[in-house]
NUDOFI-879929 format. One record per residue (C-alpha): residue in three letters; z, x negated, y. Coordinates in nm, 3 decimals. Layout:
N
{'ALA'; {Z; X; Y}}
...
end
This chain:
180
{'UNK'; {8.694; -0.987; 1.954}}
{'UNK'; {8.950; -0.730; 1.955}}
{'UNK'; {8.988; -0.596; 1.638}}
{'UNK'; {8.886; -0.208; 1.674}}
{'UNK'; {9.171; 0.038; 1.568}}
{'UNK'; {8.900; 0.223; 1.330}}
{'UNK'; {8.771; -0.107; 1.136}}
{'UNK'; {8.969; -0.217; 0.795}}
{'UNK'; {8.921; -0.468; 0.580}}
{'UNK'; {9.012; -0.373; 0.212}}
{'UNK'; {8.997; -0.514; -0.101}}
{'UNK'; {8.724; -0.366; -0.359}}
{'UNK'; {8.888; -0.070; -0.557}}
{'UNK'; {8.736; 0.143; -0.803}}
{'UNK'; {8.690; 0.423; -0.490}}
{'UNK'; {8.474; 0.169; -0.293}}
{'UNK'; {8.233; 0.051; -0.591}}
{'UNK'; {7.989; 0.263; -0.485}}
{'UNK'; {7.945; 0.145; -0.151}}
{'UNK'; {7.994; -0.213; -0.230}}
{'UNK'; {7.615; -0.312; -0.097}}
{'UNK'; {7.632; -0.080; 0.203}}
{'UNK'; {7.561; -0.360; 0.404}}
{'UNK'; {7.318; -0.561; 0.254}}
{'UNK'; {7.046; -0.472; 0.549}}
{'UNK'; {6.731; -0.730; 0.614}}
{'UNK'; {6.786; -1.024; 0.864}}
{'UNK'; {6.600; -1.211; 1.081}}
{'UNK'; {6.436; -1.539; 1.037}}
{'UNK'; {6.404; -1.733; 1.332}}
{'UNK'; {6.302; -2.108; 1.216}}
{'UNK'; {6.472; -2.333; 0.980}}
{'UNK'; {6.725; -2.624; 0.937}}
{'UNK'; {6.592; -2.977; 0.930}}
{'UNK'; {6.896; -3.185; 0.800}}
{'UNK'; {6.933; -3.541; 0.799}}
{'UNK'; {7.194; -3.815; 0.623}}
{'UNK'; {7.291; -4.075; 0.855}}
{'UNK'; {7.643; -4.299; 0.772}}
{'UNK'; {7.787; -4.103; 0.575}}
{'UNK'; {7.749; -3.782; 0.766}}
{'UNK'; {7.522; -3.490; 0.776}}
{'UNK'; {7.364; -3.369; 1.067}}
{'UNK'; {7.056; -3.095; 1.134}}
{'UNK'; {6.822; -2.960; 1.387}}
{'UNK'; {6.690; -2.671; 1.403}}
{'UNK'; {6.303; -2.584; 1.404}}
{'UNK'; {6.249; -2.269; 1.584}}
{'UNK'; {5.946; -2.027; 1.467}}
{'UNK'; {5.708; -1.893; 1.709}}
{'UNK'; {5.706; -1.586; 1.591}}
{'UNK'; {6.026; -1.488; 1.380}}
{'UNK'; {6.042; -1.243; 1.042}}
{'UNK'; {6.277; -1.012; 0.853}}
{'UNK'; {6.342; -1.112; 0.519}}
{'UNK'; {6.642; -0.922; 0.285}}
{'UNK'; {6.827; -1.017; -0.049}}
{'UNK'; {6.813; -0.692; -0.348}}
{'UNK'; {7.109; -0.529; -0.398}}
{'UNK'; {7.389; -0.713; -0.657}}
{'UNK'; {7.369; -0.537; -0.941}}
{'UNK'; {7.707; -0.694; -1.082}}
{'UNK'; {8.034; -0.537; -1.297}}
{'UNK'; {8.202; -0.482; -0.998}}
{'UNK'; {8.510; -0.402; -1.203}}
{'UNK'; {8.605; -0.754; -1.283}}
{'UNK'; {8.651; -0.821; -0.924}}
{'UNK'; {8.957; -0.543; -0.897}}
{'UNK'; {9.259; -0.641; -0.900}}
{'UNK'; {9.141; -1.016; -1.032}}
{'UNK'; {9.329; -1.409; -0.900}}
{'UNK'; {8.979; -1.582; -0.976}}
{'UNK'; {8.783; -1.352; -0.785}}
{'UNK'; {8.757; -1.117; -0.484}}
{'UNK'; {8.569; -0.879; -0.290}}
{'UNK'; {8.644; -0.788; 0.045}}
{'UNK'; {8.495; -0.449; 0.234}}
{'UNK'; {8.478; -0.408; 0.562}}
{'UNK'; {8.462; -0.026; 0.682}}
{'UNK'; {8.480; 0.144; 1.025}}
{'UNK'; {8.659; 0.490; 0.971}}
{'UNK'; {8.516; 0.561; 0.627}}
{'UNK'; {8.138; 0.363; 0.628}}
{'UNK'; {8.081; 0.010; 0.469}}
{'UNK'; {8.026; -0.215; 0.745}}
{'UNK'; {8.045; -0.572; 0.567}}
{'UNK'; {8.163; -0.740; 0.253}}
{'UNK'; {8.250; -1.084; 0.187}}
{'UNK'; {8.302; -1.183; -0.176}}
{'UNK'; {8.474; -1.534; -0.308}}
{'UNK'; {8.550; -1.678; -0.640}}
{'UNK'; {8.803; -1.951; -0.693}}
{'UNK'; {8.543; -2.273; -0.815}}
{'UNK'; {8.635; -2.539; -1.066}}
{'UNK'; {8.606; -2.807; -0.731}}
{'UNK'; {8.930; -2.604; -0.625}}
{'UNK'; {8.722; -2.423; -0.327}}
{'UNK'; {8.708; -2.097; -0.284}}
{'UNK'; {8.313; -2.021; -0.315}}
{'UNK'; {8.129; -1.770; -0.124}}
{'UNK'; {7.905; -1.577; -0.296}}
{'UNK'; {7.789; -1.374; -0.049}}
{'UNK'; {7.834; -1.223; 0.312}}
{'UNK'; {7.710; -0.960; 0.450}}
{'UNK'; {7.743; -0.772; 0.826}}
{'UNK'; {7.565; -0.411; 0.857}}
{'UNK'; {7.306; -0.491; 1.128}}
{'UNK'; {7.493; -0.264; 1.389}}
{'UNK'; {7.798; -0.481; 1.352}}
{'UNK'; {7.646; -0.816; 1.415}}
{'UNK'; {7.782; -1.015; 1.640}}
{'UNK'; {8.077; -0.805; 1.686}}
{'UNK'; {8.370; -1.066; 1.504}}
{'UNK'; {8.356; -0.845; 1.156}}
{'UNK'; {8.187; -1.149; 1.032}}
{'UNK'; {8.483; -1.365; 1.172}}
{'UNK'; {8.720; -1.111; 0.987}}
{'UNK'; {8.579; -1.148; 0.666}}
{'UNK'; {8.586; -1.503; 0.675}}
{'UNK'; {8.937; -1.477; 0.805}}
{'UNK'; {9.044; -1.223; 0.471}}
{'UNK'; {8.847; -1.517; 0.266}}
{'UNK'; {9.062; -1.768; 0.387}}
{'UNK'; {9.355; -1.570; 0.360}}
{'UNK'; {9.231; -1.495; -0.014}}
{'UNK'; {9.201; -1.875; -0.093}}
{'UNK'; {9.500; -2.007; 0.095}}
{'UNK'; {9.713; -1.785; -0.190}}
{'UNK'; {9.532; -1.920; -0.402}}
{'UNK'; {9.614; -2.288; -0.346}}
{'UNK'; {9.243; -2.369; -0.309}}
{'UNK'; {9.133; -2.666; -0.086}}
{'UNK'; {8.911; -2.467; 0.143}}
{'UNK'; {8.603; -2.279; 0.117}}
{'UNK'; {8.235; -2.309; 0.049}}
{'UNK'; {7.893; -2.183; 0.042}}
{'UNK'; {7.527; -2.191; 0.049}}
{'UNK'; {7.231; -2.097; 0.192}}
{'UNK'; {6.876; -2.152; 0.220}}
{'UNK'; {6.772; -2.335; 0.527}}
{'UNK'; {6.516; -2.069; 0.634}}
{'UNK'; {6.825; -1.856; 0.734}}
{'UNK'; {6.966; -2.048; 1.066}}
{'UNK'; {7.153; -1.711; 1.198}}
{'UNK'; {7.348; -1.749; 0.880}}
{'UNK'; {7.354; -2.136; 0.966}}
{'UNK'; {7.509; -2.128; 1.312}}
{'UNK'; {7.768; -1.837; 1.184}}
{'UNK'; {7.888; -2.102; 0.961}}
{'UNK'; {7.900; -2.419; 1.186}}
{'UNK'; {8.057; -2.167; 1.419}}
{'UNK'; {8.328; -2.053; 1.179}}
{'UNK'; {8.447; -2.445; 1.160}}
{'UNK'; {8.177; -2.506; 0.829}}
{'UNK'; {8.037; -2.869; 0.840}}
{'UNK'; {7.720; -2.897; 0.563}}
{'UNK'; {7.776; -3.092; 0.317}}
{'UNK'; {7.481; -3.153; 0.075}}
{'UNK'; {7.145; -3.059; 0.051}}
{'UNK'; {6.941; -2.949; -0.243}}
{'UNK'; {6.541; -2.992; -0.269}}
{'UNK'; {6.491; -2.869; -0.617}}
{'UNK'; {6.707; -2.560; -0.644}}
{'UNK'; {6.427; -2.312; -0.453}}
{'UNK'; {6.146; -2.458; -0.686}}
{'UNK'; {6.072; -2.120; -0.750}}
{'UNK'; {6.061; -1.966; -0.413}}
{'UNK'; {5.788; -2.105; -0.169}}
{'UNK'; {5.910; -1.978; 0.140}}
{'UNK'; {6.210; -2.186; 0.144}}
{'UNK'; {6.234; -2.570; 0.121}}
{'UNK'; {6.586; -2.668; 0.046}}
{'UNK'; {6.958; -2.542; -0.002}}
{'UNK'; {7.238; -2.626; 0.210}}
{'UNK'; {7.563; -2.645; 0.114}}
{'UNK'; {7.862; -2.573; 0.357}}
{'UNK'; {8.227; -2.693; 0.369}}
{'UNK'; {8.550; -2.570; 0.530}}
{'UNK'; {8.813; -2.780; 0.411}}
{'UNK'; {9.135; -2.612; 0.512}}
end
């Protein structure tokens, strides 16, 4: 994608707190990852739904303040003219990764690249960091998210059964590597 003269990615600031979960709109959930460990690798399919759902995370309700201006964590925003588009925020983790705790793409901007420019600003983040590369989860209901990641050169890494104990819906936790 060509990026748009109008869209900006920006570091969180104290101006931009406010707006900080702009983005955070419901997503669709089309089926879920079925991963398997064969030699040493991880693979998955993908079971498809016959009739998808929206689903949506609450808003963080976090001290936004200790992300400003900080080297062991980051926010970036993503705005067209002066609206909150997307946000992407990492934290450096003690594996030497750059973990991402969350991504988000206003539902009008999906599948435009912003979510491939936020990943690009995360890498950008980590690399100056001296991290090893970056990482994440997700919950293997949400195969959008999934094939964003593969597509953004992830490869999963691990798998958790226990972790959504709590939450029915969802069977297991993936965990997703790019190793720079």
């Amino acid at each position: 994608m060509e990026e748009a003269p109008n869209i900006s990615i920006k570091a969180l600031d104290e101006y931009s707190i406010s707006v900080v979960n702009e983005a955070n709109n419901a997503f669709p959930v089309i089926g879920k990852i079925i991963p398997s460990f064969c030699d040493g690798v991880w693979m998955y399919e993908e079971q498809l739904y016959e009739k998808a759902h929206e689903t949506s995370f609450p808003d963080d309700l976090l001290d936004w303040s200790e992300y400003i201006n900080s080297e062991d964590k980051q926010v970036f925003l993503a705005f067209d003219e002066m609206t909150c588009i997307g946000q992407i925020r990492v934290v450096k983790d003690w594996n030497r990764f750059a973990y991402i705790e969350n991504i988000a793409v206003r539902r009008s901007y999906r599948n435009s690249g912003l979510g491939h420019l936020l990943m690009e600003a995360a890498q950008t983040w980590a690399k100056k960091q001296s991290l090893l590369g970056l990482s994440l989860e997700a919950q293997n209901d949400n195969v959008i998210a999934c094939r964003f990641y593969a597509k953004e050169g992830f490869a999963l890494g691990g798998v958790d059964t226990l972790k959504q104990t709590g939450n029915p819906r969802i069977d297991m936790t993936l965990y997703w590597y790019k190793i720079f």
